[in-house]
C-alpha positions in Angstrom: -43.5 132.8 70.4 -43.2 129.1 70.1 -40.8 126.7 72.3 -39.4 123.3 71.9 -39.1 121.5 75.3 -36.7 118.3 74.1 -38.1 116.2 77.5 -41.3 116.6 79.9 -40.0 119.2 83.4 -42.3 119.8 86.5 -45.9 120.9 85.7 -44.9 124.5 88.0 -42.8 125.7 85.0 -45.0 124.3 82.3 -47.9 126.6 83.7 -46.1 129.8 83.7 -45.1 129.3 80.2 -48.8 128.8 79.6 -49.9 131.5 81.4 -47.9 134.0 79.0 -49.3 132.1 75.7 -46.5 130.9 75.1 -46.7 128.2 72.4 -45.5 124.7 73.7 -43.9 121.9 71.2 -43.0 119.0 74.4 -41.2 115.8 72.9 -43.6 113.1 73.5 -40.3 110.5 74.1 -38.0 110.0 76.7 -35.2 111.4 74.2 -34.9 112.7 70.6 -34.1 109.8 68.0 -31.5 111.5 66.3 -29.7 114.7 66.0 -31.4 115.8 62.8 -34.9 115.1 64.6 -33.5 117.5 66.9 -32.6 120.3 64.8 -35.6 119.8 62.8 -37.6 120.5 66.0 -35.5 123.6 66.7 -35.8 124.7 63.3 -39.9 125.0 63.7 -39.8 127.0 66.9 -38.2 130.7 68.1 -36.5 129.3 71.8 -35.2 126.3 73.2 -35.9 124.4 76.8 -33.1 122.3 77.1 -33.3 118.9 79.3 -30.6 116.8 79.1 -27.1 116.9 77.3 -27.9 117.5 73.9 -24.4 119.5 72.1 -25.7 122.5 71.3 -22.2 123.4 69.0 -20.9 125.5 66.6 -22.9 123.6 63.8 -26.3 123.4 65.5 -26.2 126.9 65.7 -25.7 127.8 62.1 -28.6 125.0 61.5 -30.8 126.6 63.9 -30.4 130.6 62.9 -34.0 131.1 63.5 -33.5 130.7 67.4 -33.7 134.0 70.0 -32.7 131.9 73.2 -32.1 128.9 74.5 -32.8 128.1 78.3 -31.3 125.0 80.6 -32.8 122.8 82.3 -29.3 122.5 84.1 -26.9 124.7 86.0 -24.0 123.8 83.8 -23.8 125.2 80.5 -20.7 122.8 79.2 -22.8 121.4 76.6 -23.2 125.2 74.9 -20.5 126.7 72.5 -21.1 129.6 74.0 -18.8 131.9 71.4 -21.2 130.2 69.0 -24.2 131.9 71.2 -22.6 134.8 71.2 -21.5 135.4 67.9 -25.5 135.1 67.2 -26.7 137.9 70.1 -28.1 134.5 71.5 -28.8 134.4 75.3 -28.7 131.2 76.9 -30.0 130.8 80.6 -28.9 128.1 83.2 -31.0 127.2 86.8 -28.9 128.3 89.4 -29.1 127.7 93.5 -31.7 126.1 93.4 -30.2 122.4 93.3 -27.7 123.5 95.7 -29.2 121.7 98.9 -30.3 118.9 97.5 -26.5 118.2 94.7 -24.5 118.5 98.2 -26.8 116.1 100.0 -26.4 113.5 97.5 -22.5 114.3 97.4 -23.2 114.2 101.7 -24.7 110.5 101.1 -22.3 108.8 99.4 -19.2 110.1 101.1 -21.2 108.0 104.4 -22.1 105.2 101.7 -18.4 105.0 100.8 -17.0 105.2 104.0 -19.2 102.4 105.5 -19.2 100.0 102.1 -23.3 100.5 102.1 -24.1 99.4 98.6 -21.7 96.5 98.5 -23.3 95.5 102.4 -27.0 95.8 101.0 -26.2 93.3 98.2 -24.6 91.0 100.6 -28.3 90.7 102.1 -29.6 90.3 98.5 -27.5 87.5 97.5 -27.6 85.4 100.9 -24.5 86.5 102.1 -25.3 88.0 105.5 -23.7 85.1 108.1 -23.1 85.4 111.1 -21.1 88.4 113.1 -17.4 88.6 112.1 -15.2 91.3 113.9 -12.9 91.3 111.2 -15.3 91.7 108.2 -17.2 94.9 106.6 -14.9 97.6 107.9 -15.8 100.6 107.0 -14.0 104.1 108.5 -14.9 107.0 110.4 -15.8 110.5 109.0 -14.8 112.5 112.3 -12.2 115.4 112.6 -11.0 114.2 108.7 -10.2 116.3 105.9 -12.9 117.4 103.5 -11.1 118.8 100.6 -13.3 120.8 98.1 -12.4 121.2 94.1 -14.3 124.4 93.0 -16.1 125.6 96.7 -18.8 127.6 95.2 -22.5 127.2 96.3 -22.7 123.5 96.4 -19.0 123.1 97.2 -20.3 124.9 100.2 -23.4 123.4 101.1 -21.4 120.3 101.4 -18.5 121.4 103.7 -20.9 123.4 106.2 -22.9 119.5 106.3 -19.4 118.2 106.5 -18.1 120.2 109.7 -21.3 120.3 111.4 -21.7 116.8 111.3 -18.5 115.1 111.7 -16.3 118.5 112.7 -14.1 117.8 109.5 -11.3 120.0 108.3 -12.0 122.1 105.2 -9.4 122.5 102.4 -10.3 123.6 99.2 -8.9 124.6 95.9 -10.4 127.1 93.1 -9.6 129.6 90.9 -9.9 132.3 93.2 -10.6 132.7 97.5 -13.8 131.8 98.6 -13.4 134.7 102.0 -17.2 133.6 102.6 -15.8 130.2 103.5 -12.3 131.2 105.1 -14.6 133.4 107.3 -17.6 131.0 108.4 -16.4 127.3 107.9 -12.4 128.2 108.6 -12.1 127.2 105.0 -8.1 127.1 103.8 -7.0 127.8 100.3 -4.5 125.5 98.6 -3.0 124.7 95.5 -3.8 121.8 93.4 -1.0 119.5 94.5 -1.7 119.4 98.1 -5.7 118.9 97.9 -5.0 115.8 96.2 -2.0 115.3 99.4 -4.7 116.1 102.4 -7.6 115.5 101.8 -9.1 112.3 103.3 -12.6 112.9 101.2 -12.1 115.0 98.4 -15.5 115.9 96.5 -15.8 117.8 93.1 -18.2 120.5 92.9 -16.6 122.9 90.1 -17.7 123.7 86.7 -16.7 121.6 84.0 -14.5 123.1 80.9 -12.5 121.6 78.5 -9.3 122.4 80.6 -10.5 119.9 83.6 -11.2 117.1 81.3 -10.1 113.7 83.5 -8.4 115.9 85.5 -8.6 113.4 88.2 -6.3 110.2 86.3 -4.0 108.2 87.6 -1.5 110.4 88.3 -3.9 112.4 90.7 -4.8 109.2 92.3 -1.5 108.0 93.2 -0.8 111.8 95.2 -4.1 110.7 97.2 -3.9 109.3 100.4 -4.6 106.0 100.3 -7.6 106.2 103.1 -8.9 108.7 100.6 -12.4 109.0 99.2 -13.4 110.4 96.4 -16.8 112.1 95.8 -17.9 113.5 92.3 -21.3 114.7 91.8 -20.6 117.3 89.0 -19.6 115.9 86.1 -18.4 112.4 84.9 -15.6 114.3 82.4 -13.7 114.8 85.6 -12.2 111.3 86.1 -10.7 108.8 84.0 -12.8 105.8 84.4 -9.9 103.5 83.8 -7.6 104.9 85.8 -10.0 105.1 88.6 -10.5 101.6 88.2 -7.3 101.0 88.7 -6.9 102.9 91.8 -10.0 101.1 93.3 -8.9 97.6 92.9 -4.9 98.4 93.8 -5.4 99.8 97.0 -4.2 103.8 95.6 -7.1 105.0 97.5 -9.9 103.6 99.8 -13.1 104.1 97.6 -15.2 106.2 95.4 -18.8 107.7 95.0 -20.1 108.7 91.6 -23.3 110.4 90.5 -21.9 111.3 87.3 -20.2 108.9 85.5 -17.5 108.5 82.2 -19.4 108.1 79.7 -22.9 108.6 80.8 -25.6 106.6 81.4 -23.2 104.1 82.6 -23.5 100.3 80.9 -24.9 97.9 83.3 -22.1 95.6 82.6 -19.1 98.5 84.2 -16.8 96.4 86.3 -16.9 99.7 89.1 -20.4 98.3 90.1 -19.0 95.0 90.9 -16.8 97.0 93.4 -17.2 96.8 96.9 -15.4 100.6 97.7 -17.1 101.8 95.3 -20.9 103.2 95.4 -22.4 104.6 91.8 -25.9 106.8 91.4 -27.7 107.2 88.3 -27.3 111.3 87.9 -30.2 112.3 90.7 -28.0 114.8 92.6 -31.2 117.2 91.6 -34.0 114.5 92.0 -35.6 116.1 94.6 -39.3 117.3 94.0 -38.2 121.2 95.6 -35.3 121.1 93.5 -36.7 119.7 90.1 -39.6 122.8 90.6 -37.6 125.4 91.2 -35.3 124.3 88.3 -38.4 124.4 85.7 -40.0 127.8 87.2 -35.7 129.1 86.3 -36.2 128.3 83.1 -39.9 129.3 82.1 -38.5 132.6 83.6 -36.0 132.5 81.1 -38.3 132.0 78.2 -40.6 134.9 79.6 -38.1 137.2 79.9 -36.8 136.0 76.2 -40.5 136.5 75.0 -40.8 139.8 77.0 -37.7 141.2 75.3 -36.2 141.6 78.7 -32.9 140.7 80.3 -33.3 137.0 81.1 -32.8 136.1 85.0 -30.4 133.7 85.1 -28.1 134.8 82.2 -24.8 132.8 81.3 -23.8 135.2 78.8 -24.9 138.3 79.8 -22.5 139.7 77.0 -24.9 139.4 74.8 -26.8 142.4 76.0 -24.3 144.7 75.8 
C-alpha cells in the first residue's frame, strides 16, 4: 500500500506507518505548487495523509478514483465533499480529542490577551513608547464573575469553559444544536438560543464545526447585538466572521476587542489593517502547536492508514456510513 503525505507530521506517526511497510511518498516542500501537482501525487498512491487545507471536492475525487482512504491531519473535515467520499465507499478519518487541551488553551490566552491589550502593550515597548506611569492609559478589563458564552460546547468548547469558571468563576452560556447535559450538570452550563448568546455574553468564543450554513455567521449584524464590553474569541475556523465587518466593529466601538487564531482568508496578509489594532490580538493558526498535541494528532492518523491497510474499520471515522 503506498501513501502520499502532502506536508512532513511528527516523526511518532511516521514510524508506525513504517513499521507496517507501508510505502511513504512525503512532499519534500512546505506546500504543493499547484493543484494538478497535487492530484498527480494522489494519482500514484492507494491513501491520502492530509496536512493542511487542500479541497478535497467533488472533482478531485473523480480525478483520484484509484484512492481507498484519505486520513486528516485535522479534526475538521470541512475541506472534504464528503457525499463525494461516500458515493466512492471512501472512508476519510479526522484526529479527534487529542488537540482539545491545548485549542482551548490558546482560545484561554487570548481572551486574557484581549482583555488586558497584551499584544498592542508589547509593541509599545518595541517601538519606544513605554513612558512613564499614566493612570488613565492601557486599560484593560477584568475577566471575573463575567459571561463566557460558548458557540458549539463540545470537547473544546468545554475545555475552555471548565478553564473559564475555575479561573475567573465566569458564567457559562452556550448555544448548539442540541444540550450539552455533561455541561448543565458539572459547569452549571445554560442553553440558549442564538439571539441571546450574542445579548450576554461578555466573551463569546467559537468552538463549533464549520459548515457551509455558519459561513460569516458572525457579521455585522451579530456584532451590533453584542455587548459592547464584549470579546470575541475564534479559534475554529476563520469562515466564521466577516473580516470587514469585524473591522468595523473593532474600530466603532460595537464591541471591546477580538482574538483570532483563524483568520478570513487564511494565512492572513501582513499588511491586514486588524493587526494595526490595539483591541485586537491575531495568532498564526497554532491552537494545536503543542509538541503532545501535534503527536498524538500524527499517531490518529497513521492509525487510520493502518486500519485502511488492514481492511479494518478505521478509528476515527467521519463517515462511518461507508461501512455499512
Amino acid at each position: 500500500m503506498k501513501v502520499f503525505i502532502t506536508k512532513n507530521i511528527p516523526e511518532a506517526g511516521i514510524l508506525l506507518l513504517q513499521e507496517k511497510g507501508i510505502k511513504l511518498t512525503i512532499n519534500p516542500t512546505e506546500n504543493v505548487s499547484s493543484r494538478n501537482e497535487f492530484i498527480n501525487f494522489c494519482k500514484q498512491n492507494d491513501a491520502l495523509l492530509n496536512v493542511g487545507t487542500n479541497n478535497l471536492d467533488e472533482d478531485f475525487f473523480q480525478q483520484c478514483p484509484n484512492l481507498k482512504g484519505i486520513a486528516l491531519f485535522s479534526v475538521g473535515f470541512d475541506s472534504v465533499n464528503i457525499p463525494s467520499a461516500n458515493s466512492r465507499k471512501i472512508p476519510v478519518g479526522n484526529t479527534p480529542d487529542v488537540l482539545n487541551r491545548a485549542t482551548s488553551d490558546l482560545a484561554f490566552l487570548l481572551m486574557q490577551s484581549v482583555a488586558r491589550k497584551s499584544f498592542f502593550n508589547h509593541k509599545k515597548i518595541i517601538s519606544g513608547e513605554w513612558n512613564s506611569f499614566n493612570a488613565l492609559e492601557n486599560l484593560g478589563q477584568e475577566l471575573y464573575g463575567k459571561t463566557l458564552g460558548i458557540f458549539g460546547l463540545g470537547r473544546i468548547g468545554f475545555e475552555m469553559a471548565k478553564k473559564c469558571k475555575a479561573a475567573f468563576g465566569m458564567n457559562i452560556i452556550y448555544h448548539n444544536r442540541s444540550h450539552n447535559n455533561n455541561a448543565e450538570k458539572e459547569l452549571d452550563a445554560q442553553y440558549v438560543d442564538f439571539e441571546s448568546l450574542l445579548k450576554q455574553s461578555d466573551v463569546l468564543s467559537i468552538h463549533a464545526n464549520y459548515s457551509k450554513e455558519s459561513n460569516e455567521l458572525f457579521n455585522k449584524d451579530a456584532f451590533a447585538k453584542m455587548k459592547r464590553n464584549a470579546i470575541f474569541i475564534n479559534t475554529a475556523r476563520g469562515k466564521f466572521h466577516n473580516e470587514d465587518d469585524l473591522f468595523y466593529a473593532l474600530t466603532n466601538d460595537v464591541i471591546w476587542g477580538a482574538g483570532l487564531d483563524v483568520t478570513n482568508p487564511e494565512p492572513m496578509k501582513q499588511n491586514n489593517p486588524l493587526l494595526s489594532l490595539p483591541n485586537c490580538c491575531i495568532l498564526p493558526h497554532i491552537g494545536s502547536a503543542t509538541y503532545e498535541a501535534r503527536n498524538a494528532m500524527a499517531i490518529c492518523a497513521a492509525q487510520n492508514i493502518i486500519a485502511l491497510f488492514e481492511h479494518k474499520k478505521m478509528p476515527f471515522c467521519v463517515n462511518e456510513e461507508v461501512y455499512s
